[in-house]
Structures are given as C-alpha cells and as structure tokens.
NUROLUM-127841 format. One record per residue (C-alpha): residue number from 1; x, y, z. Coordinates in steps of 0.001 Angstrom, whole numbers, padded with zeros to 6 digits. Example, Ala and Ser with C-alpha at 12.3 -4.5 7.8 and 13.67 -1.06 7.14 Angstrom:
r pos->1	px->012300	py->-004500	pz->007800 $
r pos->2	px->013670	py->-001060	pz->007140 $
END
This chain:
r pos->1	px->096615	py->084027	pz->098316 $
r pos->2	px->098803	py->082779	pz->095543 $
r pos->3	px->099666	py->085443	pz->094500 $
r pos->4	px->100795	py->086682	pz->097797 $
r pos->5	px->103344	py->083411	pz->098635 $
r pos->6	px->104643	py->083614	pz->095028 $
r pos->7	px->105426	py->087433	pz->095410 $
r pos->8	px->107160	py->086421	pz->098398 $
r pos->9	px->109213	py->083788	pz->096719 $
r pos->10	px->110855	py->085951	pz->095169 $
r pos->11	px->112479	py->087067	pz->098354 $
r pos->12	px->113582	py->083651	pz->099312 $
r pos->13	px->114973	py->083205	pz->095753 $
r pos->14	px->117166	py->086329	pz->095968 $
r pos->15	px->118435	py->084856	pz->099583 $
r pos->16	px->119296	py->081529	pz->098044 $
r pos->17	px->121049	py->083110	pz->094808 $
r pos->18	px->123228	py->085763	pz->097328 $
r pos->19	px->124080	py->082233	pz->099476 $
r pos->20	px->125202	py->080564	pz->095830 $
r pos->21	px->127274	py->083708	pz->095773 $
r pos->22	px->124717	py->085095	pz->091941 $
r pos->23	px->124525	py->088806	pz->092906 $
r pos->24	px->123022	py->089844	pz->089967 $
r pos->25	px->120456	py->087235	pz->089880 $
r pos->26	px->120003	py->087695	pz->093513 $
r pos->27	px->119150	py->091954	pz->093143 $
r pos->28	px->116735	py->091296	pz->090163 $
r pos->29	px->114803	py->089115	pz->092221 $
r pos->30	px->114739	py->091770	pz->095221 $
r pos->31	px->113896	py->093964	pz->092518 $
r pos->32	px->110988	py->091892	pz->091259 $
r pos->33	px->109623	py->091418	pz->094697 $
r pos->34	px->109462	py->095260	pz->095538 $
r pos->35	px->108011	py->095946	pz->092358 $
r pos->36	px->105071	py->093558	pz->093296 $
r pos->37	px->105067	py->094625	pz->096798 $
r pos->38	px->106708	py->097626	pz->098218 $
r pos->39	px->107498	py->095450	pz->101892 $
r pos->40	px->110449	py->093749	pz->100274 $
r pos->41	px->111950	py->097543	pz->100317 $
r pos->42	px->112655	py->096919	pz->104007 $
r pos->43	px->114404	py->093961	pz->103670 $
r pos->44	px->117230	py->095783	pz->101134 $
r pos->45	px->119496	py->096887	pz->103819 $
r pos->46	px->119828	py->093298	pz->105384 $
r pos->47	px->120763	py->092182	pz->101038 $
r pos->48	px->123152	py->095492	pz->100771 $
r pos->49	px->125629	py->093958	pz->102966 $
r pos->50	px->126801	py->090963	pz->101368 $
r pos->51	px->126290	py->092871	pz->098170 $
r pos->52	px->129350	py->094849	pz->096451 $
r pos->53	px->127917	py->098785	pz->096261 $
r pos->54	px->127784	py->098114	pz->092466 $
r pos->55	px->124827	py->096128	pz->092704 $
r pos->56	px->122804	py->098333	pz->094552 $
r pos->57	px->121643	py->099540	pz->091910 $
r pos->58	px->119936	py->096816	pz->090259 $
r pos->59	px->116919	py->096408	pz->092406 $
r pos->60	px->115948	py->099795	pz->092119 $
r pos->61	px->116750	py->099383	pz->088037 $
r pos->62	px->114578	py->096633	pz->087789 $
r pos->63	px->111414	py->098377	pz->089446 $
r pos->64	px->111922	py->101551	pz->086884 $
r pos->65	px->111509	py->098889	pz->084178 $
r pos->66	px->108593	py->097342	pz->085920 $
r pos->67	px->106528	py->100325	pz->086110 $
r pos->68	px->107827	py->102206	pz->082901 $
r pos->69	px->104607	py->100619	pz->080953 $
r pos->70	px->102155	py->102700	pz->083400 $
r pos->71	px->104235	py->105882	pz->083978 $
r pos->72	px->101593	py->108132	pz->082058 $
r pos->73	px->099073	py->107127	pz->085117 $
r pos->74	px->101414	py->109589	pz->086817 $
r pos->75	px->100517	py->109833	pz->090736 $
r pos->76	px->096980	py->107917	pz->089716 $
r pos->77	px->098755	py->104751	pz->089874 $
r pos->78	px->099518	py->104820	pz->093689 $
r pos->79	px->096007	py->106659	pz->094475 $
r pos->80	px->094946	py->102980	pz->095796 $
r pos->81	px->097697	py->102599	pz->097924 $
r pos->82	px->097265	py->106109	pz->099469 $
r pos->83	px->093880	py->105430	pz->100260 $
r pos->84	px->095451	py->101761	pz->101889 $
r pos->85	px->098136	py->103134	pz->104325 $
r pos->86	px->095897	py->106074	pz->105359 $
r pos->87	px->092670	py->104965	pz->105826 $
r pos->88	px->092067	py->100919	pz->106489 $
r pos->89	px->092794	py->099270	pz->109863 $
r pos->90	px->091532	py->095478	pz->110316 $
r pos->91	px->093099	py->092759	pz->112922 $
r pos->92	px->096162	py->094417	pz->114120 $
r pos->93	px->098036	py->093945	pz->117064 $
r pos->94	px->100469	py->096218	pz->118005 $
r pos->95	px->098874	py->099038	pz->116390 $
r pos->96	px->095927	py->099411	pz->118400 $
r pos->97	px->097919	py->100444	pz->121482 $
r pos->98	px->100456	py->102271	pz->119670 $
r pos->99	px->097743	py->104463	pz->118705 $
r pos->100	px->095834	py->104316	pz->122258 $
r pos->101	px->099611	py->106220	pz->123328 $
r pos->102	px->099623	py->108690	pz->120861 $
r pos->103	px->096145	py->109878	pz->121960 $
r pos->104	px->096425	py->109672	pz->125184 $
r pos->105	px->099888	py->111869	pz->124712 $
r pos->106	px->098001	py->114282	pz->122868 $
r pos->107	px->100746	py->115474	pz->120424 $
r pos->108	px->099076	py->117443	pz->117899 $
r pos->109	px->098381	py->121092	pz->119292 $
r pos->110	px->102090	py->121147	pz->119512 $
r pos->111	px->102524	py->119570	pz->116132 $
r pos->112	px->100390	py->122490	pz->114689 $
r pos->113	px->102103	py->125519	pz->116530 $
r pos->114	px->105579	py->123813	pz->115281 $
r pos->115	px->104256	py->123852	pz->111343 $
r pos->116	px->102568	py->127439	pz->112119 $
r pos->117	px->106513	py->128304	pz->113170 $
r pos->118	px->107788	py->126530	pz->110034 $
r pos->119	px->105494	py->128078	pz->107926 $
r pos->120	px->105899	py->131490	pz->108901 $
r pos->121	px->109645	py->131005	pz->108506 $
r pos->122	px->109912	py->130162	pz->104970 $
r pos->123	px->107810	py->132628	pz->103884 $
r pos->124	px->104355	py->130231	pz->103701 $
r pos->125	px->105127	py->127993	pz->100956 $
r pos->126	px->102326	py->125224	pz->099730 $
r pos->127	px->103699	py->122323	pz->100531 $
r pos->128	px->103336	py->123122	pz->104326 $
r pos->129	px->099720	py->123461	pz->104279 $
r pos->130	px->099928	py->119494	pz->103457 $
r pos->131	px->101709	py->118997	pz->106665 $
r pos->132	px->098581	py->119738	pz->108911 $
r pos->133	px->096922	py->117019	pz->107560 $
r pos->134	px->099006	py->114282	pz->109319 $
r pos->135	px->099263	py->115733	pz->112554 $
r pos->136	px->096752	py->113234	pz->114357 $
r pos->137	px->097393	py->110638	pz->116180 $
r pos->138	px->095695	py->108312	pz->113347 $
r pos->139	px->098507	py->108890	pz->111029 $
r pos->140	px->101334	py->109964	pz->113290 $
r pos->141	px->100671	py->106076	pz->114694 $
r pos->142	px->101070	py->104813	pz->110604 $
r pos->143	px->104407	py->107168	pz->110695 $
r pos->144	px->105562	py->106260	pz->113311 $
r pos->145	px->105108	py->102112	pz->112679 $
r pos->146	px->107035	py->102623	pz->109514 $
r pos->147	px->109686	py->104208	pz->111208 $
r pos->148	px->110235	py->102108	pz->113571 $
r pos->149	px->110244	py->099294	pz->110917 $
r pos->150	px->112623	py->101600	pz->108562 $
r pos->151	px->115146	py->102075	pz->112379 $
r pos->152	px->114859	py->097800	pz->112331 $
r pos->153	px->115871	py->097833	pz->108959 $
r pos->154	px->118697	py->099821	pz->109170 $
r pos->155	px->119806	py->098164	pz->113056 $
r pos->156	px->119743	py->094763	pz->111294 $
r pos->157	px->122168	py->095606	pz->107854 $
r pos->158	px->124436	py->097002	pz->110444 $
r pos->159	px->124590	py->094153	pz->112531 $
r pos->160	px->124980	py->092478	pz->109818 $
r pos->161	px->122169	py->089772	pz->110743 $
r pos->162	px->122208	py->086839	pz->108057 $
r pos->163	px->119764	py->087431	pz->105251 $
r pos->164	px->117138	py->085033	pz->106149 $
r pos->165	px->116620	py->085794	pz->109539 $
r pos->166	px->116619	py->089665	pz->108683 $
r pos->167	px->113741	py->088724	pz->106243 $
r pos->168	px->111533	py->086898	pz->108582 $
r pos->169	px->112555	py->089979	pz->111962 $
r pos->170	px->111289	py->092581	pz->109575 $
r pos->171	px->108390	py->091073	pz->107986 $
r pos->172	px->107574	py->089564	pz->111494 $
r pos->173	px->107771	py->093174	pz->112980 $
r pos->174	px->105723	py->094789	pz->110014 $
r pos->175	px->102686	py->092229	pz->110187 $
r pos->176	px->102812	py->093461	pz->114121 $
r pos->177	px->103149	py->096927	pz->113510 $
r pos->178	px->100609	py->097169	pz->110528 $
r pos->179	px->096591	py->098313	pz->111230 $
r pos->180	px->095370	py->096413	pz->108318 $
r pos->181	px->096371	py->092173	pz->108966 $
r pos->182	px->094331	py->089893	pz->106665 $
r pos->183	px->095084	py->086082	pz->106914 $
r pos->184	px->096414	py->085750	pz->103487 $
r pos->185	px->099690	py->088260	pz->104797 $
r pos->186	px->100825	py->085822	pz->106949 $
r pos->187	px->101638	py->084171	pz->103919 $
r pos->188	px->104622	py->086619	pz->103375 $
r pos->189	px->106055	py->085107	pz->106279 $
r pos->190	px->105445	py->081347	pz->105752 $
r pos->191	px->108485	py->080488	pz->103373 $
r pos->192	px->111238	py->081936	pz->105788 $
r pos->193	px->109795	py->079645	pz->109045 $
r pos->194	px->110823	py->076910	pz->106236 $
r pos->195	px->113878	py->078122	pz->107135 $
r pos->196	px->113668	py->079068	pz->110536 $
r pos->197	px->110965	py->077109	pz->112237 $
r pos->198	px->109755	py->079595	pz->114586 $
r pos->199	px->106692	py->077791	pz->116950 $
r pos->200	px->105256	py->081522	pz->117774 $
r pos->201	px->104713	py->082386	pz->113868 $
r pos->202	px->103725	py->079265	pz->113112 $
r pos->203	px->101556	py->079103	pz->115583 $
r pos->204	px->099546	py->082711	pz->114361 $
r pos->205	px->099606	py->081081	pz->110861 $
r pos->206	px->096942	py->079208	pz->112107 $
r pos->207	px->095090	py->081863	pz->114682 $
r pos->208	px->094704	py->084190	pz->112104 $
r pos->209	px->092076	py->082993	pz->110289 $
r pos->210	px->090221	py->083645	pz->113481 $
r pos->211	px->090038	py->087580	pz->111862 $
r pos->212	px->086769	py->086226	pz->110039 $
r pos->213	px->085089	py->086346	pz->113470 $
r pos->214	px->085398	py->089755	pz->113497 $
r pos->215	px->083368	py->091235	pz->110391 $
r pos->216	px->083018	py->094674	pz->112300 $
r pos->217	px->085837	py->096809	pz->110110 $
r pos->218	px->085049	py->095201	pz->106672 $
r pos->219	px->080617	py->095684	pz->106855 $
r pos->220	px->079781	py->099049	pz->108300 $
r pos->221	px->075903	py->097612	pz->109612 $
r pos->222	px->078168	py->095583	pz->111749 $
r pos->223	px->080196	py->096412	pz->115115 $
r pos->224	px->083602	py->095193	pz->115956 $
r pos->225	px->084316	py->092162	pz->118470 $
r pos->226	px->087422	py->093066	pz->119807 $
r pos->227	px->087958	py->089873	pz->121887 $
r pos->228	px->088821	py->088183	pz->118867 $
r pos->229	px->092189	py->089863	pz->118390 $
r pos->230	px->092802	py->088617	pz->122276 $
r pos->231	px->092024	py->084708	pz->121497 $
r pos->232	px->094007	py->085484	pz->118252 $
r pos->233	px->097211	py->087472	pz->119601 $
r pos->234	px->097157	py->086475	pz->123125 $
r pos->235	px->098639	py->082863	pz->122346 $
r pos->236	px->101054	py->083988	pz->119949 $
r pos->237	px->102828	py->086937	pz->121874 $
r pos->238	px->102573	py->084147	pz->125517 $
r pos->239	px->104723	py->081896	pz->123212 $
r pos->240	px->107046	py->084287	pz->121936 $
r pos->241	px->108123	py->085797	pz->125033 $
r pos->242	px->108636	py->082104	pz->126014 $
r pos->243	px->110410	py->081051	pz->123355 $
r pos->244	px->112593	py->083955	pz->123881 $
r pos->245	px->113359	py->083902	pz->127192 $
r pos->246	px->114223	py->080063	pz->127288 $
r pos->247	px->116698	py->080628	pz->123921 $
r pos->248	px->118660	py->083123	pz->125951 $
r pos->249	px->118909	py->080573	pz->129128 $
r pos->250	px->119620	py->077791	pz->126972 $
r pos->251	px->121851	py->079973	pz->124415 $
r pos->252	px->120005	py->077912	pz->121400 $
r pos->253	px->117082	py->078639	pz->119249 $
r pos->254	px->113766	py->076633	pz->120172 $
r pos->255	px->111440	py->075558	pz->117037 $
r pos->256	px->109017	py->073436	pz->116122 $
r pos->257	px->109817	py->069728	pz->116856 $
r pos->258	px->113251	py->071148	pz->117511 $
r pos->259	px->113974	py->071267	pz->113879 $
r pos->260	px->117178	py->073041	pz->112952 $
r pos->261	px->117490	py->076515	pz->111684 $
r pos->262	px->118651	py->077040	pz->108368 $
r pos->263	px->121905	py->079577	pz->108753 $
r pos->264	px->123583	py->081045	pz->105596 $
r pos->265	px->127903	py->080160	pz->105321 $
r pos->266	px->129277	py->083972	pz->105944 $
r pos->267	px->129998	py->085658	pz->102708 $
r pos->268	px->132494	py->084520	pz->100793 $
r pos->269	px->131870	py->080614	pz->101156 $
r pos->270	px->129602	py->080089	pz->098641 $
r pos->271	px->127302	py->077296	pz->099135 $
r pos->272	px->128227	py->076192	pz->102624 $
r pos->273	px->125830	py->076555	pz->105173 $
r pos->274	px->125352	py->075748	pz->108807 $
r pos->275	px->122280	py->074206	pz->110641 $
r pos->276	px->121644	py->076144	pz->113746 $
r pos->277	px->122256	py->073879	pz->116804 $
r pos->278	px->125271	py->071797	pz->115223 $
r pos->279	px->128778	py->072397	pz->114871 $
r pos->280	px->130420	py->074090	pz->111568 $
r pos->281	px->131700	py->072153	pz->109743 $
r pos->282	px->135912	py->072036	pz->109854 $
END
C-alpha cells in the first residue's frame, strides 16, 4: 500500500511543479509515475495543456530510460500485465453492468462476420486471426472501459479542466470503470481529495475495505457474495448524485466539512492559486 500512495505522489508532485511554473521537473515526474504505473498515462492530456509542445516529450523520455535495463525481457516483461487486464475481475462497480449490456446485446456474431470480411480483403494476413480472440463481450467490456476512459481523457485536455481536478475525474472514472478494485487502489485517489475534498470518494475510501467480505473471486472453493458490492457502492454512488445535483443548484462545490477546494492560478501566474468558494484575489 505504500508503494501504491508514493507512486501516486508522483502525480501530485508534477501538478505542484507545473503550478510553480518547473515544466521540466513537472514531465519527469509524470514520467516517473507512468513508468511505475501505466494509469498516470491518462492523466497526460490534462498536463499537455499548460505544457509548451517541447516538453511533451519528456515523459515519454523518461519511461524509455526506466525500462532500458529490462529491454532484453522483450514482450516477457508485460506477460503479467496481459494476464491482469484480460483475465482478473474483483469488486467492481461499473463494470459488472457494462458487461451485463454487452451480453445481453450480443455483439460478437457480427464482430466475427466483420473480421471474416476484413480478412478476406487483405488477402488473410496473421495478425487478423488475433482479432477473433477479443470479440466477446468479456473483453469488448475491458475495451470498451478504456475507451471510454481514453474519450475522458481527451474531453478534459480540451476543456482545458485544471490539472488537479482532471487527475482525481480520471482516476475517479478508472477505479469505476475497472473489473479488478482492491482497497489499496483507492489509494491512487487519496492525495488529490487533499486537494479537493470530495465527501463521495472519501466516503468509498472507507467502504472499500468491505471487498474482504467477499473472498469468492480471489479462493476458487469459495462462491461470490455479491451483496457486498451493494452495501459497498450503493452509499457512495447515493452521495455522489447528491452532491452533484445540489453543486449545480447552489453553483458551488460541496465537500467534506465544507472545506475549500484547492484550484490552480491559470497558466502563466505562477504560484497564485485560488480556493474554490472565495473570491480571486485582485
């Protein structure tokens, strides 16, 4: 779990140095993080624009340099984290009934006959064949999760959303989107509701632990309980709609205790900053 929050840090330190207006320090530490965990990817588009294109660079640099020392693993090194995106499912939320739609929807005769078309078009090349194998709903659902968390991405750097509260929308939306939610990820969210003290996410910080009540996925000689994920998400996604709803009546964030929300200055103003809920300052 320590390893986890400090992994994380690393995207809150690369917010703070773009704020202090350290671009370079700010991209090595994006770098760092997506070297250590390929989720802080997402969260690049939301950096890229307060960053001059010549930086761009420098994350992706910095993860070369990372993983030159275990290049002759070749395609070995990821075999884990095939087996990990494809396979495990534990505690989710959203992913459950994204996945009850896709099978219900039925999508993969059609799937085939389109690759069968493909195939027979370029003159049945390999690589096709490989295509079959992620025509069920099982993995379209994984496909289509990280697309819709790639389309967030993207919707976010062009709305040019501040830095911090991209950060904690995309993480938020990939812990909901993801089949496989251990307790210890919620501690990629936990230093951005320093920043943002949002009651729903702080509130599953301490739900989630819950998870252990449900041993099912993780021992085989054991079967699921699937009313745990209700006491565990049920609470969190009531106060979230909430929360959401009353913001837009009242026009104002609502967080914990009514704390203030940590806003970074626009670029270009170094270190001033502006606490959601107060004035700017003149």
């Amino acid at each position: 779990m320590q390893n986890s929050d400090q992994k994380e840090s690393l995207v809150v330190a690369g917010i703070l140095l773009i704020i202090l207006e350290r671009p370079l320090l700010s991209t090595a530490a994006l770098g760092l993080s997506i070297a250590s965990k390929f989720l802080s990817l997402l969260a690049f588009p939301v950096f890229s624009r307060r960053l001059r294109a010549r930086y761009w660079m420098v994350p992706l640099l910095v993860v070369a340099l990372a993983y030159l020392p275990y290049a002759p693993a070749g395609a070995a090194l990821f075999r884990g984290l095939r087996e990990y995106a494809l396979r495990w499912q534990h505690n989710d939320s959203l992913f459950t009934p994204l996945l009850g739609c896709l099978e219900w929807a039925r999508p993969t005769p059609a799937l085939k006959a389109g690759i069968a078309r493909l195939n027979s078009m370029l003159g049945y090349p390999g690589w096709v064949e490989v295509l079959y194998s992620y025509v069920y709903p099982v993995h379209l659902a994984r496909l289509l999760s990280l697309g819709i968390a790639v389309v967030l991405s993207t919707l976010l750097a062009w709305m040019r959303v501040d830095p911090v509260r991209g950060s904690l929308v995309i993480i938020g939306a990939v812990l909901l989107l993801s089949p496989t939610v251990y307790p210890w990820y919620l501690l990629w969210i936990v230093p951005f509701l320093a920043l943002r003290p949002n009651r729903a996410w702080i509130l599953l910080t301490g739900l989630v632990p819950l998870s252990y009540l449900d041993p099912g996925p993780l021992l085989d000689s054991l079967s699921g309980r699937p009313w745990v994920r209700w006491v565990e998400y049920s609470p969190f996604f009531a106060l979230l709609l909430w929360d959401a709803v009353t913001s837009s009546r009242r026009g104002s964030p609502i967080t914990l205790f009514g704390l203030p929300q940590f806003s970074p200055a626009p670029a270009g103003r170094g270190v001033e900053t502006q606490m959601a809920g107060n004035p700017p300052p003149s």
